[in-house]
N, C-alpha and C positions, 0 to 999 in steps of 0.2 A: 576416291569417294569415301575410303574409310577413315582414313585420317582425317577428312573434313566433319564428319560424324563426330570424333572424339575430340576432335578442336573445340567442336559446338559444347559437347556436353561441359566438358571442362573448365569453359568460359562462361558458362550456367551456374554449374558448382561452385565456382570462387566467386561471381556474382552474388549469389544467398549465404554465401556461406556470415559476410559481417548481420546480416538480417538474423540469420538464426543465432548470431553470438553474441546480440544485441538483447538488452533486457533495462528495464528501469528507466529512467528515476520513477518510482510510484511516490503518491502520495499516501499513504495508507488510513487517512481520515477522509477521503472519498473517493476511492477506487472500489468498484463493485468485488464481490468475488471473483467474477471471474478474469478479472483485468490481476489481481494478486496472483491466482493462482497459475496464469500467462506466464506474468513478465518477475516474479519472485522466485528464484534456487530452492528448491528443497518444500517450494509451499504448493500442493494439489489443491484440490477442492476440499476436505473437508476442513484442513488448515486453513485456509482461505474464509471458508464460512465460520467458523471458529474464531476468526479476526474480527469479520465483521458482527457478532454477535455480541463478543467482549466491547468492544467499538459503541454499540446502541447501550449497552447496559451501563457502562463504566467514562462515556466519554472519549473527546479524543486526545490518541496519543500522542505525546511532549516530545518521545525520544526516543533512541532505539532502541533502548533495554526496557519500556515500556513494552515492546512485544514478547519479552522471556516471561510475562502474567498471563499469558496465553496458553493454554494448556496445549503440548505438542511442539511448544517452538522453544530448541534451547540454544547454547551459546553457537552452536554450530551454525542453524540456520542464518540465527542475528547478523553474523561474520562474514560469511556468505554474500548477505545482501547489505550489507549497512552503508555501502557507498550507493546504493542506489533508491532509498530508504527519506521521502522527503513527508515531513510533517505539517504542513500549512492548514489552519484551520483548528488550531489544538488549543486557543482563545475560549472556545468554544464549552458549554459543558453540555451534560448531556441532557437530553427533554425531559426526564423524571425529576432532575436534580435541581433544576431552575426554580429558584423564587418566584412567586408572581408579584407580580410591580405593585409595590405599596402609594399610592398618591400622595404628595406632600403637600400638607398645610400650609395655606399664604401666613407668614405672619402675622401675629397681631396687632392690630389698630393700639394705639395711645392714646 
């Protein structure tokens, strides 16, 4: 009976074990904090909130050295996660920084 006991466990543990070794790809122009702070090495919650702060103020990020203007994230972090590091969405600018739509003139009659 004990042996079947550690059979079990054993067969638990290298079960989760790819789950917990598992992390990314994020998106980091719409991942909440707390999805960063999950699935990103080296990123907690305040780093995490700190992304998405720079994120609202500044637009979103092109690239992955766009996250070293982050205060708290240096080349380490970046390196860390850079293969798991996906930008879609960086077209975009951010809501303060937008024009508002000027309407264009029909041309004129001759």
């Amino acid at each position: 009976m004990k042996k079947d006991h550690r059979t079990l466990i054993q067969a638990l543990v290298a079960a989760l074990l790819p789950v917990a070794a598992w992390a990314g790809p994020v998106n980091v122009n719409t991942a909440d904090a707390s999805m960063l702070a999950q699935e990103l090495d080296g990123i907690g919650p305040a780093k995490a909130q700190a992304i998405i702060e720079y994120r609202q103020k500044n637009g979103p990020f092109r690239a992955p050295e766009d996250l070293l203007k982050v205060q708290g994230i240096g080349e380490r972090v970046l390196e860390q996660n850079r293969a798991n590091l996906r930008f879609s969405g960086a077209g975009a600018a951010p809501a303060a920084a937008k024009a508002p739509a000027t309407p264009q003139k029909p041309p004129a009659k001759r």
